[in-house]
C-alpha positions in Angstrom: -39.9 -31.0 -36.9 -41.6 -30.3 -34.0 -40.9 -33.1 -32.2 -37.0 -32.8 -32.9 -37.4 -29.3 -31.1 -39.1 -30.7 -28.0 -35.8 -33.0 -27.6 -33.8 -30.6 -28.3 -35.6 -28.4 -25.5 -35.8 -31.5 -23.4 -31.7 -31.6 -23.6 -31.3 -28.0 -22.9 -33.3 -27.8 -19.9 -31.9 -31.2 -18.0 -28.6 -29.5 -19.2 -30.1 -26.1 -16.7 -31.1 -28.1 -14.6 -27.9 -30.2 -13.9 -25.9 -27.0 -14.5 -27.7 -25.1 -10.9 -27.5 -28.4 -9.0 -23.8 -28.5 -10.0 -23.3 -25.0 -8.7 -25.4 -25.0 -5.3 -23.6 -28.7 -4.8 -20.3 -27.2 -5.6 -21.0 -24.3 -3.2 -22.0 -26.0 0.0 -19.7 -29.2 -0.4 -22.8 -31.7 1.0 -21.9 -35.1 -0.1 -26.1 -35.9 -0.3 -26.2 -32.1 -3.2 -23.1 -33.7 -4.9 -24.5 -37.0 -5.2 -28.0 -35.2 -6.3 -25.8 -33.4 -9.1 -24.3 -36.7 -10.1 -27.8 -38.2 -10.8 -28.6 -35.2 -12.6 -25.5 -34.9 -14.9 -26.4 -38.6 -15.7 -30.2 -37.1 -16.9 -29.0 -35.3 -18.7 -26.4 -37.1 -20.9 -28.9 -39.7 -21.2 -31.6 -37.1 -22.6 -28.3 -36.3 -25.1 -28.1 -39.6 -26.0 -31.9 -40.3 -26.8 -31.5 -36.8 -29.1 -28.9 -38.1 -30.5 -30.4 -40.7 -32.0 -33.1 -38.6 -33.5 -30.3 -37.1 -35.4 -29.7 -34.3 -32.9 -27.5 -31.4 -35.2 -24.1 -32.8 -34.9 -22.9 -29.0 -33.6 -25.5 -28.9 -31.2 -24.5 -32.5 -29.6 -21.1 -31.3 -29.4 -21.9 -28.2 -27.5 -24.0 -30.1 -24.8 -21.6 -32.6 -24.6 -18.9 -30.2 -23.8 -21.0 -28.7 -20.9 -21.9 -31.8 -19.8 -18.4 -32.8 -19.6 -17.2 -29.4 -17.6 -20.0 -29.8 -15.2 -18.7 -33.8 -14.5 -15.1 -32.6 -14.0 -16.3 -29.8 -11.1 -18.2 -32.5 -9.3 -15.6 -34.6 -9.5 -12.8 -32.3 -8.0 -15.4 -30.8 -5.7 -15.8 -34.7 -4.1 -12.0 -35.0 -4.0 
């Protein structure tokens, strides 16, 4: 149990993390911040995956992975 939480956690904070990378990179438009943001995005999903695997709650996987998505689309449009 408690090592199911400490993915969990794990998930949640690369998912923080990615989330205020995304937003300062977003905000000042520097190529280097939204490349930075890219990397972690891709942290992060892969910390998703690796949970998911260890039979993360099926709910919870689908809420990360739905942040995880909206954070890829605005670096995307923000390097367009």
């Amino acid at each position: 149990m408690t090592e199911d939480y400490n993915e969990i956690e794990q998930v949640e904070l690369a998912i923080q993390a990615a989330e205020r990378m995304v937003g300062q990179a977003t905000m000042s438009m520097d190529a280097t911040q939204l490349q930075n943001a890219t990397q972690a995005l891709d942290e992060a999903k892969q910390k998703l995956e690796e949970a998911k695997i260890i039979n993360l709650n099926h709910d919870h996987w689908e809420y990360s992975n739905s942040r995880l998505n909206r954070l890829s689309h605005q670096v995307e449009n923000a390097k367009d």
